[in-house]
VOPAGU-2260 file (C-alpha; in pm, 1 decimal, decimal comma):
REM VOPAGU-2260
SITE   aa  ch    i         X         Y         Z
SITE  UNK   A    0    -844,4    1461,7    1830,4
SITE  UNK   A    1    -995,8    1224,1    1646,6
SITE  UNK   A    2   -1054,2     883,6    1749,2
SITE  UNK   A    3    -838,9     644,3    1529,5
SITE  UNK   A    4    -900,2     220,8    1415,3
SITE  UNK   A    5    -592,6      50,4    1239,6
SITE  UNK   A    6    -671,5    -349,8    1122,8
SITE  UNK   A    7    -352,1    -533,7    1061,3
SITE  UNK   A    8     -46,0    -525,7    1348,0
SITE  UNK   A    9     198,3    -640,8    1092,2
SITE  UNK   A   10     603,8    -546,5    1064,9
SITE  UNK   A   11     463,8    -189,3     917,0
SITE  UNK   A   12     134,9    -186,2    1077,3
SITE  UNK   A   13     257,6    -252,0    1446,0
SITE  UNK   A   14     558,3     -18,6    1387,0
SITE  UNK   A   15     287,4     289,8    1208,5
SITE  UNK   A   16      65,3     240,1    1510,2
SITE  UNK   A   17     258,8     327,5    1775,4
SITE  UNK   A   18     383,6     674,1    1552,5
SITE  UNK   A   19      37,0     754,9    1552,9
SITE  UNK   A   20      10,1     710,2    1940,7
SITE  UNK   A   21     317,6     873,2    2008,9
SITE  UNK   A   22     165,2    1161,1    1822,1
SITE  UNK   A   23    -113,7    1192,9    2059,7
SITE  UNK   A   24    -411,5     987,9    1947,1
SITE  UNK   A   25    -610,7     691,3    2044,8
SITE  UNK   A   26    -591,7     411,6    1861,0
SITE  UNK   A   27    -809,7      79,5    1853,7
SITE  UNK   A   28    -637,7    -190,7    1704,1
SITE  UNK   A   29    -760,1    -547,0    1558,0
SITE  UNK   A   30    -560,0    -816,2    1392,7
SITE  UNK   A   31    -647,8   -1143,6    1304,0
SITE  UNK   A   32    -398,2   -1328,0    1561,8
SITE  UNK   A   33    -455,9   -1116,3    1824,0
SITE  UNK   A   34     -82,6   -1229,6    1993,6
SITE  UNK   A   35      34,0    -957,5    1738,0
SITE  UNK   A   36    -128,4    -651,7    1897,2
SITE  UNK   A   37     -50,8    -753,6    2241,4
SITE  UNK   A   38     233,6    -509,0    2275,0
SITE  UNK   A   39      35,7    -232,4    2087,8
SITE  UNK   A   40    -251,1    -313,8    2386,4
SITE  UNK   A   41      -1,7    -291,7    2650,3
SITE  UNK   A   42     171,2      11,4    2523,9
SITE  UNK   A   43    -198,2     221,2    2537,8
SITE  UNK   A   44    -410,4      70,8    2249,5
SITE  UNK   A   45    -693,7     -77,6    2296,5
SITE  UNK   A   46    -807,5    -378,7    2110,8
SITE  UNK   A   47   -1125,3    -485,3    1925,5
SITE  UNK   A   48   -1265,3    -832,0    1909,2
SITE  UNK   A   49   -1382,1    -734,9    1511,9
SITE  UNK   A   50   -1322,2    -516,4    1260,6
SITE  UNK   A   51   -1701,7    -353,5    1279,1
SITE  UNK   A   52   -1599,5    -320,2    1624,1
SITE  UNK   A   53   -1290,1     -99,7    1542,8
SITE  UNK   A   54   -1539,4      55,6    1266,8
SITE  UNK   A   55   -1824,2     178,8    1539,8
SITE  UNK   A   56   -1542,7     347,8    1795,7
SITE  UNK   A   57   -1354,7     511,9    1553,2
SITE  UNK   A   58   -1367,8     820,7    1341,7
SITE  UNK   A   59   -1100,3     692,5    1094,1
SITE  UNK   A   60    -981,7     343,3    1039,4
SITE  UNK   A   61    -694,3     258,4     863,8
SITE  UNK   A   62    -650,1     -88,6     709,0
SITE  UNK   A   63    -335,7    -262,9     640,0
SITE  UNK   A   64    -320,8    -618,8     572,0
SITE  UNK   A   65    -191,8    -904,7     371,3
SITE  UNK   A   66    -380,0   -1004,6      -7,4
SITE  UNK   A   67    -684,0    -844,9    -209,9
SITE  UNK   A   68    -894,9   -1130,6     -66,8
SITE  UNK   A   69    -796,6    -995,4     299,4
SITE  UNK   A   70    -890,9    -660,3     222,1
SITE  UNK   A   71   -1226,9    -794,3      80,9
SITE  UNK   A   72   -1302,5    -972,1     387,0
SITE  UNK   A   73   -1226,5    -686,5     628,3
SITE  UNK   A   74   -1444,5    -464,3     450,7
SITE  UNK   A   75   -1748,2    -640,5     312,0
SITE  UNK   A   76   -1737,0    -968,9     544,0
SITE  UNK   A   77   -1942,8   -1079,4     836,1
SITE  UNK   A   78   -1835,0    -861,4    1114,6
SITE  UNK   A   79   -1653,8    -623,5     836,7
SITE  UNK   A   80   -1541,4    -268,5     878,7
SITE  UNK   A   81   -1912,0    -161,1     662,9
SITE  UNK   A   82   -2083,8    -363,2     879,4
SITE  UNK   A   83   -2018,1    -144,3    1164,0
SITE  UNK   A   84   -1927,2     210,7    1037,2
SITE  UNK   A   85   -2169,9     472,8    1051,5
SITE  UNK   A   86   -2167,2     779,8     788,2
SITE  UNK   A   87   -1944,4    1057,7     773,0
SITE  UNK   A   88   -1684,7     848,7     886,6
SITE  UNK   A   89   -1377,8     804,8     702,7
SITE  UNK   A   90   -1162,3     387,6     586,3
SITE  UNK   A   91    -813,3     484,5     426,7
SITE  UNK   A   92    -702,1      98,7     293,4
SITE  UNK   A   93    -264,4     140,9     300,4
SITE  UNK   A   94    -264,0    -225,4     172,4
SITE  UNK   A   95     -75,1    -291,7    -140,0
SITE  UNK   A   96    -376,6    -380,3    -357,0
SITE  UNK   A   97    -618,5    -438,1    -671,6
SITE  UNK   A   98    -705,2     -65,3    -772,5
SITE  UNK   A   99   -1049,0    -257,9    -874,5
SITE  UNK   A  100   -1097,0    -331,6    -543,5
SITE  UNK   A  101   -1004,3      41,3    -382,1
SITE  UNK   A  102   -1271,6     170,7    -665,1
SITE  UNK   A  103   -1527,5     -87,2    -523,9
SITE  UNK   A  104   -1472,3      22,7    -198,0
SITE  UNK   A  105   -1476,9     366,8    -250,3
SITE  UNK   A  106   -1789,6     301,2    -423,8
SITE  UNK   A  107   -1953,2     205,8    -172,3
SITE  UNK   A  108   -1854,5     431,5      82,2
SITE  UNK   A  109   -1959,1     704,4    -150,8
SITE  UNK   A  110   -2336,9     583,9    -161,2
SITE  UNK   A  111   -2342,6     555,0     187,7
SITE  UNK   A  112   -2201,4     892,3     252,8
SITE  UNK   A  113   -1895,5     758,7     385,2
SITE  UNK   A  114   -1528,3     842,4     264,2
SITE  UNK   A  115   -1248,0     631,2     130,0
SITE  UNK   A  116    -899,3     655,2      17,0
SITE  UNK   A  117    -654,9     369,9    -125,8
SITE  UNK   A  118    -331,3     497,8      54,1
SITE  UNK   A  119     -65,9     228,4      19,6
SITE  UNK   A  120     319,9     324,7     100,9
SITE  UNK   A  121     680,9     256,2      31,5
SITE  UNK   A  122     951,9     238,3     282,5
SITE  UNK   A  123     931,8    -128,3     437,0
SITE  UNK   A  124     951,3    -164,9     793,0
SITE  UNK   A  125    1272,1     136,5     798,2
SITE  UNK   A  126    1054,8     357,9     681,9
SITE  UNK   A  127     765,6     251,0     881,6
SITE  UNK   A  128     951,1     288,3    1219,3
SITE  UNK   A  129    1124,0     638,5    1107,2
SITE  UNK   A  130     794,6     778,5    1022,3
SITE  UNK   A  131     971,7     823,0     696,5
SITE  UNK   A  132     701,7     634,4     436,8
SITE  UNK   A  133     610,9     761,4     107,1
SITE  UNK   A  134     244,2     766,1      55,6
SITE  UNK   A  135      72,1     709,0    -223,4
SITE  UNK   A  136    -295,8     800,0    -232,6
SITE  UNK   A  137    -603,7     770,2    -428,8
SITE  UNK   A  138    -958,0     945,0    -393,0
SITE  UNK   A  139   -1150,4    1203,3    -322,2
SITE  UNK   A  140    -925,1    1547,8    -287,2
SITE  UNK   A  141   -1115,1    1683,9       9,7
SITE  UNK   A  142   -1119,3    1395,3     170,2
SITE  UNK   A  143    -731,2    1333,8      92,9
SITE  UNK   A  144    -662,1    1765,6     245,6
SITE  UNK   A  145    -897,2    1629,7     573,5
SITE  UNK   A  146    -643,3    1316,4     616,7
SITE  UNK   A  147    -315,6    1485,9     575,3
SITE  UNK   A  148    -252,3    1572,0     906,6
SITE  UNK   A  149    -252,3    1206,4     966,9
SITE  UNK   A  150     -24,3    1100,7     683,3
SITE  UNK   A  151     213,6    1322,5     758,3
SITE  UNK   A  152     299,6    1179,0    1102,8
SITE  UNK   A  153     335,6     862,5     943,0
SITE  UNK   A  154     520,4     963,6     614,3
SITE  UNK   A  155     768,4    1257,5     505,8
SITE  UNK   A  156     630,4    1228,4      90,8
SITE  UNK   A  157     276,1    1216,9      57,6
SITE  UNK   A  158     102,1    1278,3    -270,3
SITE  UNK   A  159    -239,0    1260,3    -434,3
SITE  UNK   A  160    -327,5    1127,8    -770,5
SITE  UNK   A  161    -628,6    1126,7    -831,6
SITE  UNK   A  162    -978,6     938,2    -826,1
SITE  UNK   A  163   -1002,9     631,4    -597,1
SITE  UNK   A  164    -753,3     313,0    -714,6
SITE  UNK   A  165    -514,7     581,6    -840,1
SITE  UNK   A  166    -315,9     571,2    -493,1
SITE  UNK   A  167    -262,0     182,9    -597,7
SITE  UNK   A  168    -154,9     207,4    -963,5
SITE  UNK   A  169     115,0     453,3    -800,8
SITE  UNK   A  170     243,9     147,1    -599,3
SITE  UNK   A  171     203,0     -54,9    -896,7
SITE  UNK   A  172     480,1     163,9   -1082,9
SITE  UNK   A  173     690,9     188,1    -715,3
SITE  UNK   A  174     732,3    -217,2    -761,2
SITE  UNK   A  175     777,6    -260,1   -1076,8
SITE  UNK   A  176    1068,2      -8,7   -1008,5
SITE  UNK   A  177    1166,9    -216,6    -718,4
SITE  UNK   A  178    1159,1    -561,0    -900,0
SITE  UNK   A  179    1410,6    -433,9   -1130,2
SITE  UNK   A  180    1649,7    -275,8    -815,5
SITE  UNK   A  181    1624,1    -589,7    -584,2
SITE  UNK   A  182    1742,8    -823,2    -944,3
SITE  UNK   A  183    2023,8    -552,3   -1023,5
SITE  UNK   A  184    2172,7    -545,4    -644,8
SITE  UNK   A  185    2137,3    -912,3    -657,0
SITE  UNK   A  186    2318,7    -964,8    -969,6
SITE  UNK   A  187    2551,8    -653,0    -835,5
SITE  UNK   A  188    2671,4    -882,0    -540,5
SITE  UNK   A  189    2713,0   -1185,5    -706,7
SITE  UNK   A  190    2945,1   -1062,8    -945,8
SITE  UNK   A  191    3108,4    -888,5    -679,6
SITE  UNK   A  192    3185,2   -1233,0    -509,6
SITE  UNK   A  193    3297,1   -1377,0    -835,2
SITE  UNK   A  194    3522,4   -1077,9    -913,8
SITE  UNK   A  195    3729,3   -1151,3    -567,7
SITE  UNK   A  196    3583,9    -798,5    -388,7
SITE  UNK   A  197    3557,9    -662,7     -81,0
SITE  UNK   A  198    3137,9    -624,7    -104,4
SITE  UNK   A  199    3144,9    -399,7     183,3
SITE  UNK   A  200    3370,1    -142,3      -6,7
SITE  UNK   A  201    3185,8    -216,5    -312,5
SITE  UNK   A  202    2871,8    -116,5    -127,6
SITE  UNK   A  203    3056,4     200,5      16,8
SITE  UNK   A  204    3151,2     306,1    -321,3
SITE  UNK   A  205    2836,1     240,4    -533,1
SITE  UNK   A  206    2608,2     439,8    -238,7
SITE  UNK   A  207    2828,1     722,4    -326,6
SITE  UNK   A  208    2785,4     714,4    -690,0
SITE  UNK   A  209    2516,1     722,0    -983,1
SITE  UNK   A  210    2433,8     340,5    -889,4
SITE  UNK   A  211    2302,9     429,2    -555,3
SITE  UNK   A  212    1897,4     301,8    -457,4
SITE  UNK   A  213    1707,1     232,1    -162,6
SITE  UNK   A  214    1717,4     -74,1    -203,7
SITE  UNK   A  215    2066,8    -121,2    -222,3
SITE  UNK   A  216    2126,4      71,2      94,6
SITE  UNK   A  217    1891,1    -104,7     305,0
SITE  UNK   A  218    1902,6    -484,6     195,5
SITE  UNK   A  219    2236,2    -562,6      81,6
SITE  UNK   A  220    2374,0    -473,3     491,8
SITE  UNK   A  221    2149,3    -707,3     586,1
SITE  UNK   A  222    2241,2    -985,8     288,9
SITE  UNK   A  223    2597,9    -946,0     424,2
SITE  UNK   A  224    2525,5   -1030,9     764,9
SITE  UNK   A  225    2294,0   -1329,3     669,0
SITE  UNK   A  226    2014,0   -1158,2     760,1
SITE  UNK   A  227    1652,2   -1206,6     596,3
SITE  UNK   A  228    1426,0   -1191,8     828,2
SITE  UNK   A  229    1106,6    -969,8     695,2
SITE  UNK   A  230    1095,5    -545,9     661,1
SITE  UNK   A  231     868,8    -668,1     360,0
SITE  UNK   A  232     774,3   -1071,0     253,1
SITE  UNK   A  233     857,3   -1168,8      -8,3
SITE  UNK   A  234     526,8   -1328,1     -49,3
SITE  UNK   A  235     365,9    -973,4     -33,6
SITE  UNK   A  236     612,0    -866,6    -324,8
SITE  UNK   A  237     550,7   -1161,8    -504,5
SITE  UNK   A  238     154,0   -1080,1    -481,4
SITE  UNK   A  239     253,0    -710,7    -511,7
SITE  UNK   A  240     380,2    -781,5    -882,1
SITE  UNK   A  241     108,5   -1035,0   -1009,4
SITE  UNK   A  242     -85,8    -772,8    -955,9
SITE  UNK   A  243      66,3    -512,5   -1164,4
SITE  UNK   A  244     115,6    -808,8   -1412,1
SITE  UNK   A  245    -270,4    -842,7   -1364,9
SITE  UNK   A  246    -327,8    -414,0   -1453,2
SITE  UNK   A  247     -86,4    -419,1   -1716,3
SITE  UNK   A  248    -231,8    -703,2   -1915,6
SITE  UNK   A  249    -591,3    -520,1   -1875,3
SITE  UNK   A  250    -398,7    -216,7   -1965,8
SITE  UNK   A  251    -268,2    -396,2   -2325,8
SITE  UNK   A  252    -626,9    -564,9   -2377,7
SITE  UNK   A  253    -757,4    -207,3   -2324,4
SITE  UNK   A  254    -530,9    -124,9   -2643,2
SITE  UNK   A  255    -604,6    -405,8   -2819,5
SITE  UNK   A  256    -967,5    -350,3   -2836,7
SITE  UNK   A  257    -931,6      42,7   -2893,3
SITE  UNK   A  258    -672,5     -77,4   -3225,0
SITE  UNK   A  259    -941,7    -267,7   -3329,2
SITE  UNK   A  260   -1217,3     -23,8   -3344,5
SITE  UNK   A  261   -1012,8     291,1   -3515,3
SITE  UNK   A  262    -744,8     123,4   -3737,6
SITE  UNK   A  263    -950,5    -200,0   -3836,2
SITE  UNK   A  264   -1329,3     -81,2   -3832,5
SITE  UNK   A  265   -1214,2     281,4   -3933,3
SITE  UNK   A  266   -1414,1     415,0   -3590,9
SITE  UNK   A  267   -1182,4     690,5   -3495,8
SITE  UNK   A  268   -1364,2     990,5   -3478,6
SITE  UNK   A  269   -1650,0     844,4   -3190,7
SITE  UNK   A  270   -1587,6     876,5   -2870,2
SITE  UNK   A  271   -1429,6     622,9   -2644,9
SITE  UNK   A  272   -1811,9     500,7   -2527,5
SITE  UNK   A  273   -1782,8     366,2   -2945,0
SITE  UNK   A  274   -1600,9      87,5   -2838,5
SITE  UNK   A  275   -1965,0    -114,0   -2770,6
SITE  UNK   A  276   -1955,3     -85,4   -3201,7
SITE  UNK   A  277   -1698,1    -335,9   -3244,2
SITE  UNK   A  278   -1862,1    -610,2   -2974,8
């Protein structure tokens, strides 16, 4: 079997790892407060002192970790994951991240005939646990067929669209989704309290109708019991949607520019490489 790396012993990471040993493989682990992958270590994984480390022992390493900036630093940093992996092997990223930044890496894995995919999930820490995720991936479609075997011990929906940072533009349009579920429940239970209900039978009966969601059905349990300690920070979610902010605005500029150069300087009939006419 192949020889697996995972960077990041998170809620989800800690909770995919040991699905992946339970399924039979070796996993080396790293993670930047190494306290966090003690009980990975001590249920059969073995740790690394760096990611290059995990990079040179493995034949796959998956990444999962915090910000953009994290992911940068795990890859192209001093004692990085490209630091120490060697070609043919394969870095699947799962964070929640810049699409830029899964094309960059995929980039670069590509000239040094390495492979990449931007993989990032939905599910929160439920769905990491369950081996229930939904999996969202980006990159190269042989190299996606080679990895499924692996996603699908960690996930029960895994899809491919497309070219590298395509994976991550999915998850984009999974939060934006989300942001407007977590408000509505929110609003939902507040107006539930104000109305003089029984929220638990109002929960009951909206998971049985058209209002029903995920999110309902996992978080508002744990808002009635006071609970709100992390499946998924909010800090994460907060970064998670500046980011689609971020693609979205690039995504309107994009427009912008292309109204410009048909409907104002009457360039319609180039092709999309015209746009360098109206600069």
């Amino acid at each position: 079997m192949m020889k697996l790396g995972w960077i990041g012993t998170g809620v989800m990471g800690a909770a995919i790892v040991r699905n992946l040993m339970t399924a039979g493989y070796d996993v080396t682990v790293y993670n930047r407060t190494k306290s966090k992958a003690d009980a990975l270590v001590a249920a059969g994984a073995t740790w690394a002192d760096t990611p290059a480390a995990v990079a040179e022992t493995s034949d796959v390493i998956f990444t999962m970790v915090g910000f953009p900036r994290d992911v940068e630093q795990v890859y192209f940093g001093d004692h990085g994951i490209f630091s120490g992996l060697a070609a043919g092997k394969t870095v699947i990223d799962m964070t929640t991240s810049q699409p830029k930044l899964a094309v960059k890496i995929a980039t670069y894995a590509r000239e040094h005939d390495m492979h990449a995919l931007d993989a990032p999930v939905s599910g929160g820490d439920i769905g990491a646990k369950n081996a229930t995720l939904t999996v969202m991936v980006g990159g190269d479609a042989d190299t996606y067929e080679a990895m499924l075997p692996l996603f699908n011990v960690l996930g029960h929906k895994v899809n491919h669209f497309g070219d590298a940072g395509t994976g991550q533009h999915a998850k984009m349009a999974n939060q934006i989704m989300i942001a407007g579920t977590m408000t509505g429940l929110t609003e939902m239970l507040l107006y539930t309290k104000a109305a003089g209900l029984d929220p638990e039978k109002v929960l009951a009966t909206l998971s049985s109708g058209g209002a029903d969601n995920w999110s309902m059905d996992n978080y508002v349990p744990r808002i009635l019991k006071d609970d709100y300690t992390p499946g998924f920070f909010a800090r994460h979610f907060l970064k998670d949607l500046r980011i689609a902010l971020s693609e979205a605005d690039a995504m309107a500029q994009a427009k912008r520019l292309y109204e410009v150069m048909v409907d104002v300087k009457g360039l319609g009939d180039q092709g999309t490489q015209g746009l360098i006419n109206i600069y």
